[in-house]
C-alpha positions, 0 to 999 in steps of 0.5 A: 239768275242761272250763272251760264258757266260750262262748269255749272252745266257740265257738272248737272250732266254729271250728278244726273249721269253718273255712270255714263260714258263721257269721254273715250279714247280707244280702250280708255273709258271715263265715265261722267263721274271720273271725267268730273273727279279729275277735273275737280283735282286739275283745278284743285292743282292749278290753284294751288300752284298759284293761279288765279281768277282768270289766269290763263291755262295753255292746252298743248295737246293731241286730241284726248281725253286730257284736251277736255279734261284741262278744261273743265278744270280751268272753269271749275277754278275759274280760270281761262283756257286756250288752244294751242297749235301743236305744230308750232315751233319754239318762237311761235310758242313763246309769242302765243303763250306770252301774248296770252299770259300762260300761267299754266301749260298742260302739254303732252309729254312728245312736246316736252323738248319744244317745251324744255327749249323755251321755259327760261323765256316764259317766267310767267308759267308756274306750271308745267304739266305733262301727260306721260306718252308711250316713249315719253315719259314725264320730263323731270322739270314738269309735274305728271299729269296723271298722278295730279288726276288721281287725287281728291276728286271731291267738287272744287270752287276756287275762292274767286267763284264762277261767272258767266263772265269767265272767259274762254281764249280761241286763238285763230289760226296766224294764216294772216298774221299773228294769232289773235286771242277771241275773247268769248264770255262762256254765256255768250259762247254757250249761247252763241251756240244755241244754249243747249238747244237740240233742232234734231230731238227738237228742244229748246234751249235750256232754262236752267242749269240744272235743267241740262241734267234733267236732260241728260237723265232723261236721254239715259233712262229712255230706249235710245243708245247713247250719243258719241261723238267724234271730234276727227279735226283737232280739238285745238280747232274751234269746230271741234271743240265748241261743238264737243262742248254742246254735245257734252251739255247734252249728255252726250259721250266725246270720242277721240281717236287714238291715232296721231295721223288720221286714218279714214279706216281707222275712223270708220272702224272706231264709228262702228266699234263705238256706235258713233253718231256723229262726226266733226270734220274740217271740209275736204282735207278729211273728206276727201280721203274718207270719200276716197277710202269708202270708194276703195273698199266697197261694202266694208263699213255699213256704220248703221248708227252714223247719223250727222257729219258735221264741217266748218271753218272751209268749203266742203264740195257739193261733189265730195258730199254726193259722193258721202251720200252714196255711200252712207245714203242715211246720214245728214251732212251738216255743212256750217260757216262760221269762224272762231270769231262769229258763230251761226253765220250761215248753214247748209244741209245734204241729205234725204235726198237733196244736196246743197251747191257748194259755197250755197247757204241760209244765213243764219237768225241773227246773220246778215250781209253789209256792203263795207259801209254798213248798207244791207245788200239786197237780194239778187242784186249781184252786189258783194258784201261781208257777212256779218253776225250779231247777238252773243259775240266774243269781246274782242280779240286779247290785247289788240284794240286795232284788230277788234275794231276792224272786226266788230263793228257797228252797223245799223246801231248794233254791234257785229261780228264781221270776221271777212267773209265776202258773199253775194245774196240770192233773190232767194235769201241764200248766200253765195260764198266768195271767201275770205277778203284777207286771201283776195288776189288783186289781177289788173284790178280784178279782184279774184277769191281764191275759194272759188277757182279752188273749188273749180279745179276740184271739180276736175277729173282726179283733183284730190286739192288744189290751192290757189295764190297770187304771185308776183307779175310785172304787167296785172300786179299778181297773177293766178297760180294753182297748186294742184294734188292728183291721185295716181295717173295722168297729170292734167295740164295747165291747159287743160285746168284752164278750159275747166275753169273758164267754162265755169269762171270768168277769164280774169279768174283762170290760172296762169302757173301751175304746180303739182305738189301736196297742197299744205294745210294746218292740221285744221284743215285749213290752207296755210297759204303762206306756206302754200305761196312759198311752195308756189315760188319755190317750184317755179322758181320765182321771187316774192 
């Protein structure tokens, strides 16, 4: 029986190609035989320290090389790895790393007074680990990242073994609530995400583990250039960082990008520099100013090995991608729903000529649409209904039995993932995208998404973001306030908004406040809207 552990796969790619890029990050070049000896060393370290069978690894880090590295040393010793928001102050850190049993922290050393701030309130990590950064060295307390990578990179199995069983931790975002830790087992999570399938070079997924090499090898030895692929959302996230992990099995290079805020021209430089292939972003909070930055410099980027953008986790505008694909008329727009919680919910394609409406989908093979009682809801029908996902599904979420029971559910005899997206179902079979019912805005009993008047506003003239949040309101309950960003110029007024949005939305779903103020997003992409319903108060002076 193939012990489906990344591990396993990564280290097939790595026999099989030794000499091949797998991770770059500006001028640093690693090869698949240097990624996989430094790996072997990490775990070799982590163990030492006293880890054990499933302990949790914390990957406190920017976007490089280290990200990955952390964690095919946490799969080789057969511990359990997990993100963690960069952003975070020191509570929120010490309630993630609790809640998840930290027992190990890799971090970037910039982090190291948040770090040193929270230690004594976390006895269960027995180490700390820092990567030393220009202006931040190795904090005295915390052991250096780079020297431990250096070490004997000869292969390592922990006592304990691998097993398909070994878990991966993908804590959500907390937008509603505290973060929740998905369980994923690492077959379910390899073949949740279509086990080494690749739909463009049309192969299925993968046999064996060995077969992966196979692959690989065979990529390396023909005439096509290697694959490179650019995570431009944080690796943190789990579009980046799941689709990373595929693209790896198939042999494939991850670059980062060197800088800590995103540049759209520093990407564009690195994609023709690199000869990139594809791209991972997180909707229009990167690719609206990439749309931006190709419209202001005409001509200055042709990017001939671009072949797919790749976005989830938000709503990409069917707008923002005609606009791409003006640009770049070669390229295929990958736009996919799915959550850290549920894989292949649902896809869409723009490209060649066709571009997809926004919020438009096909579900997926093993998706489906459920009324809150578990009936089906049928085509064309009008009824909304939360999209579900059945087949490889994380275990739950870490330690909270009641949230996992909300979210994986039983419906007709089969166990989903619903991780509350709401939708309507085309006579075609197509979905429509509603949003996430943890956001909706309760107005005189009318239940309003936020997604959808969002993706309205953006359709006006000079909208760069807009937001959308429920506030206080005597008479409905809470009523609807936009949070708009404009590009330079005149700002629309609330009138004005109001007209676009009814001639495309029913009244009930127009705003009633306006504030123009930069929308607030994780670095994700995602709308923090705590934050953005803070934002809204403060500007109009109102109270919660």
């Amino acid at each position: 029986m193939e012990v489906w552990n990344y591990a396993n796969l990564w280290e097939s790619v790595a026999r099989a190609t030794p000499t091949r890029p797998a991770l770059i990050h500006g001028e640093q070049v690693l090869t698949w035989e240097q990624f996989d000896g430094r790996a072997n060393a990490l775990a070799r370290r982590l163990v030492e320290k006293g880890l054990t069978h499933q302990s949790k690894v914390a990957a406190y880090l920017y976007n490089g090389p280290e990200y990955i590295e952390s964690y095919y040393a946490a799969f080789k010793a057969g511990l359990v790895p997990f993100n963690t928001n960069y952003r975070y102050s020191g509570d929120e850190l010490v309630y993630l790393f609790d809640n998840a049993d930290a027992e190990a922290v890799v971090f970037h050393a910039s982090f190291a007074e948040t770090a040193a701030s929270v230690r004594a309130r976390l006895p269960k990590v027995k180490a700390w680990i820092a990567v030393a950064e220009e202006g931040f060295p190795v904090p005295d307390w915390a052991e250096d990242y780079d020297a431990i990578v250096a070490g004997d990179g000869a292969r390592f199995e922990a006592p304990w073994g691998r097993s398909a069983d070994d878990l991966l931790f993908m804590y959500t975002g907390g937008t509603t609530g505290m973060p929740k830790g998905v369980m994923w087992r690492q077959e379910d999570l390899f073949k949740g995400l279509g086990g080494g399938a690749n739909l463009l070079l049309g192969l299925p997924p993968l046999e064996t583990v060995e077969e992966a090499g196979v692959r690989a090898k065979a990529n390396a030895e023909s005439a096509e250039p290697q694959a490179i692929t650019i995570p431009v959302a944080p690796l943190m996230h789990a579009t980046g960082q799941f689709i990373s992990f595929g693209q790896l099995i198939s042999g494939g290079a991850i670059a980062t990008l060197p800088s800590r805020k995103f540049d759209p021209a520093v990407l564009f430089d690195e994609v023709e520099r690199l000869g990139v292939s594809g791209l991972i972003i997180v909707g229009l909070a990167f690719a609206a100013p990439m749309l931006e930055c190709l419209e202001a410099n005409p001509g200055r980027w042709t990017m001939p090995s671009l072949k797919r953008i790749v976005s989830s986790g938000t709503m990409w505008s069917a707008e923002n991608k005609q606009g791409l694909l003006k640009h770049l008329p070669n390229i295929m727009l990958m736009d996919s729903l799915g959550s850290s919680e549920a894989l292949g919910l649902a896809s869409s394609a723009s490209g060649g000529g066709v571009s997809a409406a926004t919020a438009k989908f096909a579900t997926g093979p093993n998706a489906a649409v459920f009324t809150e009682d578990g009936r089906r809801v049928a085509p064309g029908s009008g009824e909304r209904g939360l999209v579900a996902v059945g087949g490889h599904t994380p275990l739950g979420y870490y330690k909270d039995e009641e949230k996992s029971a909300k979210t994986f559910r039983i419906f007709e005899g089969q166990r989903w993932s619903v991780p509350g997206d709401w939708a309507t179902v085309e006579a075609d079979g197509a979905i429509t995208l509603l949003g996430r019912g943890s956001q909706v805005i309760n107005t005189g009993g009318e239940k309003v998404f936020p997604e959808e008047v969002e993706e309205s506003l953006k359709r006006f003239p000079g909208v760069r973001d807009a937001a959308v949040v429920g506030l206080p309101d005597p008479r409905f309950g809470e009523r609807i306030c936009a949070v708009v960003d404009v590009a330079d110029g005149d700002q629309p007024s609330l009138a004005d908004l109001q007209a676009h949005v009814k001639a495309n939305l029913a009244d009930y779903k127009v705003p009633r406040d306006l504030v123009f103020a930069s929308v607030v997003r994780a670095p994700n992409g995602k709308l923090d809207y705590k934050l953005v319903r803070t934002q809204a108060l403060e500007a109009l002076g109102a109270k919660a």
